[in-house]
N, C-alpha and C positions, 0 to 999 in steps of 0.2 A: 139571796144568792151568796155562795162562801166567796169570801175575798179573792181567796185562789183564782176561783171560776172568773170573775170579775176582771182581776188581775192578765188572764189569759185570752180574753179577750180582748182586751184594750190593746194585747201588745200584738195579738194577729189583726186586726184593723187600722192597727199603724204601719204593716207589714205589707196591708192591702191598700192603703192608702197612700203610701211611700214606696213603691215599684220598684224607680229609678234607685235611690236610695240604699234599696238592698240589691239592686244589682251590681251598685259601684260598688257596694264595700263587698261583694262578692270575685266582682272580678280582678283578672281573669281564671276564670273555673275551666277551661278549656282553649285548645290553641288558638291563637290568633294569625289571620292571615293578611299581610302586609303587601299590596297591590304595587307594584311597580311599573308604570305606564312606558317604560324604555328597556333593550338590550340589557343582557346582565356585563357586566365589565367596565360602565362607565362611574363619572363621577356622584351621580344619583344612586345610580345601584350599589357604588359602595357605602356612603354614607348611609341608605337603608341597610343595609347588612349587620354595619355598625350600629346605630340606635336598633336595629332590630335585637341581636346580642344584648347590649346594653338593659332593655327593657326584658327581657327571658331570664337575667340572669336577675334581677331586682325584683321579678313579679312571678319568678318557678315557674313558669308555663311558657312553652314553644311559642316563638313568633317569625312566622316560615314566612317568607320573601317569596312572591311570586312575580315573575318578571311576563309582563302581559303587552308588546305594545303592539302598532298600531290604529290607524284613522288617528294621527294626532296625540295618543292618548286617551283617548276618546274610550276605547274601549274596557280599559281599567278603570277609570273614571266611572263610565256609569253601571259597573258592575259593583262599586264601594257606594256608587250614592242610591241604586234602588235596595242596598242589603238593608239587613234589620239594627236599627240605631241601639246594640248590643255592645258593641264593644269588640266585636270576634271578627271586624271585617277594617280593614285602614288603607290609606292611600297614600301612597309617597307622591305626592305631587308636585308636578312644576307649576312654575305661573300662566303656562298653557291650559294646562286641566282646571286649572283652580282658579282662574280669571280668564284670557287671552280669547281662547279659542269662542267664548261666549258672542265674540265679535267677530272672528272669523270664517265659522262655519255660518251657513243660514240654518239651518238644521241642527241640534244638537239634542241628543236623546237626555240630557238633564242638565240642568240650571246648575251652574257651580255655585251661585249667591244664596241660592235657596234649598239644595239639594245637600251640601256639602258644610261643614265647620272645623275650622282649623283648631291644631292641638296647640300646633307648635313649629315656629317659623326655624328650619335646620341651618341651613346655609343661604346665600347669598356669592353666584360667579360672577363677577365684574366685567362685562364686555371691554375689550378693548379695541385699539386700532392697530392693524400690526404692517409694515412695510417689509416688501421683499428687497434685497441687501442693492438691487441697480434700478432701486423705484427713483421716479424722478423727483420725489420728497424725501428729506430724510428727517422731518420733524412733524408733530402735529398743526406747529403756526404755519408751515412750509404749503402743507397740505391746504389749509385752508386760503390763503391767499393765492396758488395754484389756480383753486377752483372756485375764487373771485374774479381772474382774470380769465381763466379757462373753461366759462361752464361746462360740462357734460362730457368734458376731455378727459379727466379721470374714471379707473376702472375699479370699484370695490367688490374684491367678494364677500358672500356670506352665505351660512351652512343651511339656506335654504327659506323660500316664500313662509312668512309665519315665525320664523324663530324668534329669538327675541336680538340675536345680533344684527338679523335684517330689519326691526321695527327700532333702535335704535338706533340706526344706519338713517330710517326716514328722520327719526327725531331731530339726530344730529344738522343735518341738512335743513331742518325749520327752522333750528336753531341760532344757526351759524347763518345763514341766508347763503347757502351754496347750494348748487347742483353738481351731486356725481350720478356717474354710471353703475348703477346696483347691478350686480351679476350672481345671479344663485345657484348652492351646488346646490346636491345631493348627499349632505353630511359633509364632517368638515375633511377627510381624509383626502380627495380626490381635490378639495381648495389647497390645503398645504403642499400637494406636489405642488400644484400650479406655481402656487405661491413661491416654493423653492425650484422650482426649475424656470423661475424667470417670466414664464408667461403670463401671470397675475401680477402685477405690482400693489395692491393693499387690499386688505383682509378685515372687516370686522365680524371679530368672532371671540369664546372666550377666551380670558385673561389664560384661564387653566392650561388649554391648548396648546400655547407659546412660550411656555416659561423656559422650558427646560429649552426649545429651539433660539431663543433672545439667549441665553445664556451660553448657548454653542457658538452666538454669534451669526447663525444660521437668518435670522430676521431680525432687524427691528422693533422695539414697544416703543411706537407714537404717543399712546397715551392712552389711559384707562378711567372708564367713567364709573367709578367711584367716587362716594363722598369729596375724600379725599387722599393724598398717594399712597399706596400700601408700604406696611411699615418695611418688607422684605426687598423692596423698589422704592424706594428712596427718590433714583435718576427720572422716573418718568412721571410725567405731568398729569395730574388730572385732568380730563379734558373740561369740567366747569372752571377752571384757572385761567383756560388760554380763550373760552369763549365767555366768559365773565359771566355767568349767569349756572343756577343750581340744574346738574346733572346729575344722573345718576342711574345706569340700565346696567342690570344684573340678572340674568336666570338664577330664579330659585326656585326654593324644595322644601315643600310646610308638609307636616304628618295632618291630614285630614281623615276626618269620619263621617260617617251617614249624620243629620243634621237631625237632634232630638235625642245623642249620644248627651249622656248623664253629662255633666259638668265634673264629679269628681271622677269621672274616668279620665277626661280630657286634662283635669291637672294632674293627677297622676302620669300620662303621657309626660305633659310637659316638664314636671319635675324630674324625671329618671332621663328626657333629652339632655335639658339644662346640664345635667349633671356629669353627663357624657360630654359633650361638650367642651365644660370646663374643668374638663380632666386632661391629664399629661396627652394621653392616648388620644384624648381628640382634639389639642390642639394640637398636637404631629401632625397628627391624618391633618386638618386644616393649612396647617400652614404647608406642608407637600403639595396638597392640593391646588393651594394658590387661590381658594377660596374664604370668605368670609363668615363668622360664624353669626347664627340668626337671633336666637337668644329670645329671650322675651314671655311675658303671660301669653295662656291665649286669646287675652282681650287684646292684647299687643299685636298677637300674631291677625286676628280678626280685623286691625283700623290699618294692618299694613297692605292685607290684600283690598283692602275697599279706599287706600290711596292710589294702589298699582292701579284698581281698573277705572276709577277718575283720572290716571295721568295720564295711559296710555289708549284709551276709547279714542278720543278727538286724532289722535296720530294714526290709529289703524282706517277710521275715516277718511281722512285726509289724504292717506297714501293709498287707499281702497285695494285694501290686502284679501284677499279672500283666499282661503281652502279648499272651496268648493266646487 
C-alpha cells in the first residue's frame, strides 16, 4: 500500500476516532445561542450580552442572547440541558438553574448536576440587608440583638419564596439564633416602594438593587454577606464580622452547556470570559453594577457550584422552601 494511502488513513481514523476533538477546534462553525432564563434589562441579561459580544467578537461567529424565562428558569434550563453537547446551545445561569431549584421543585425536567457543566463562573451579587430610613434598627448588631429580645417582632422583605435573598434571609437567622418575619414580594420593585414608603422596615435582597438608593441616602446598607466588605463600601460591615462566623450568599451567573460539551470548547469559553472580565470594559460594568467578578477554570467554576449545593441543601430543608 503507498505510504500516501497509508498516511491517509491514519489521519481519517484519528478524525473518526477523535470527534470531540475536531469539533472543538472547529468551533464555532455556526451561531451560538445563549439561553437567558430571565427578562431582558437586568443585571444577568446584561452581563450575558456582554460575554456574549465579547465571545462573537474573538471567535467570528454570532452569539444571539435569547431571553426565555419562566417556571423558575426552568424552562431555559432544560431547553440548554436536553440540546446536543455541540457547542451551539449555552446557558446563562443562576444558582437557581444550575444548583437551587434541584431542591426546590419536586419535579424537575433535568438534573442541573448531571445534565449541565459549567464554563465559567461570571459574577457573583452579594445579598445584603438594607433598612428603611425610620426602621427601628439602624445597624446590623441593632438588628440582631432586636430580634434576640424581640423574636418574630421584626419584618423582613425579600424578592420572593426560592430566591436566593430569601434562602439567605433562612440562613442568616440559623446562623445568628434569631427569628424574623420573612415577608415575600413578587420581584424586588413593589419591596422597594414599600421599603421607601415606610411600610416595610428591612429588605434582604441584592447589594446591586440599593446602591444607588444608600447613596441618595434614600435607605440604609446594614451589611452585606460577602466574604468581605467591598472595596467601593468600605462603611458597611460584612455580615460574617458582626456574626463571627464565615458567611457568604450571593446570586450568581456561570456560562453552562449540555454536559459531554468537549473540554476545549468549555476553555475557550472560559478564556474569552476571563478576558472580558479583566478588561477596563468589564470592570466598569462590574464595579457599576455593585457586583463581583467570578473568575476562575472551569474546574474552579465546577467545585464552586458542588460547594453552593452542599451549603445550601440542609438550609432549603430546614426552612422547607418549596416552588411547587
Amino acid at each position: 500500500m503507498p505510504s500516501d494511502r497509508i498516511i491517509s488513513l491514519t489521519a481519517a481514523a484519528v478524525i473518526v476516532l477523535s470527534p470531540c476533538a475536531a469539533l472543538a477546534q472547529a468551533w464555532p462553525s455556526r451561531p451560538v445561542t445563549m439561553m437567558v432564563p430571565f427578562p431582558a434589562g437586568g443585571t444577568a441579561d446584561l452581563f450575558a450580552r456582554e460575554t456574549a459580544q465579547a465571545l462573537s467578537e474573538e471567535l467570528g461567529q454570532p452569539f444571539v442572547v435569547e431571553n426565555r424565562a419562566g417556571a423558575g428558569g426552568n424552562l431555559a434550563a432544560v431547553s440548554v440541558a436536553k440540546a446536543a453537547p455541540d457547542g451551539a446551545s449555552l446557558l446563562f445561569a443562576s444558582q437557581a438553574q444550575a444548583a437551587l431549584n434541584k431542591f426546590m421543585f419536586k419535579s424537575l425536567p433535568y438534573d442541573p448536576t448531571r445534565d449541565l457543566v459549567p464554563a465559567v463562573l461570571v459574577i457573583k451579587s452579594p445579598v445584603a440587608i438594607i433598612a428603611s430610613m425610620d426602621a427601628p434598627v439602624s445597624s446590623f448588631q441593632a438588628l440582631i440583638d432586636y430580634a434576640k429580645v424581640s423574636p418574630g417582632k421584626l419584618t423582613v422583605g425579600h424578592a420572593g419564596i426560592g430566591s436566593m435573598a430569601h434562602v439567605a434571609l433562612e440562613l442568616m437567622q440559623q446562623m445568628a439564633g434569631i427569628k424574623v418575619v420573612g415577608v415575600p414580594y413578587k420581584g424586588g420593585a413593589p419591596m422597594v416602594t414599600d421599603l421607601l414608603g415606610g411600610h416595610l422596615p428591612l429588605s434582604s435582597d441584592l447589594l446591586s438593587n440599593f446602591v444607588r438608593l444608600a447613596q441618595e441616602n434614600k435607605v440604609r446598607l446594614l451589611a452585606v454577606a460577602s466574604m468581605r466588605r467591598m472595596s467601593d463600601l468600605p462603611h458597611v460591615p460584612a455580615v460574617q464580622e458582626l456574626i463571627q462566623a464565615p458567611f457568604e450568599a450571593a446570586a450568581w451567573f456561570a456560562i453552562m452547556a449540555p454536559t459531554g460539551t468537549s473540554a476545549d470548547i468549555l476553555q475557550k469559553i472560559n478564556a474569552i470570559t476571563n478576558r472580558y472580565l479583566q478588561s477596563t470594559k468589564g470592570k466598569d460594568l462590574i464595579a457599576k453594577q455593585a457586583v463581583e467578578a467570578g473568575r476562575g477554570t472551569p474546574a474552579d467554576a465546577a467545585a464552586f457550584v458542588t460547594f453552593e449545593l452542599e451549603k445550601w441543601a440542609p438550609v432549603i430543608k430546614e426552612a422547607n422552601i418549596s416552588l411547587n
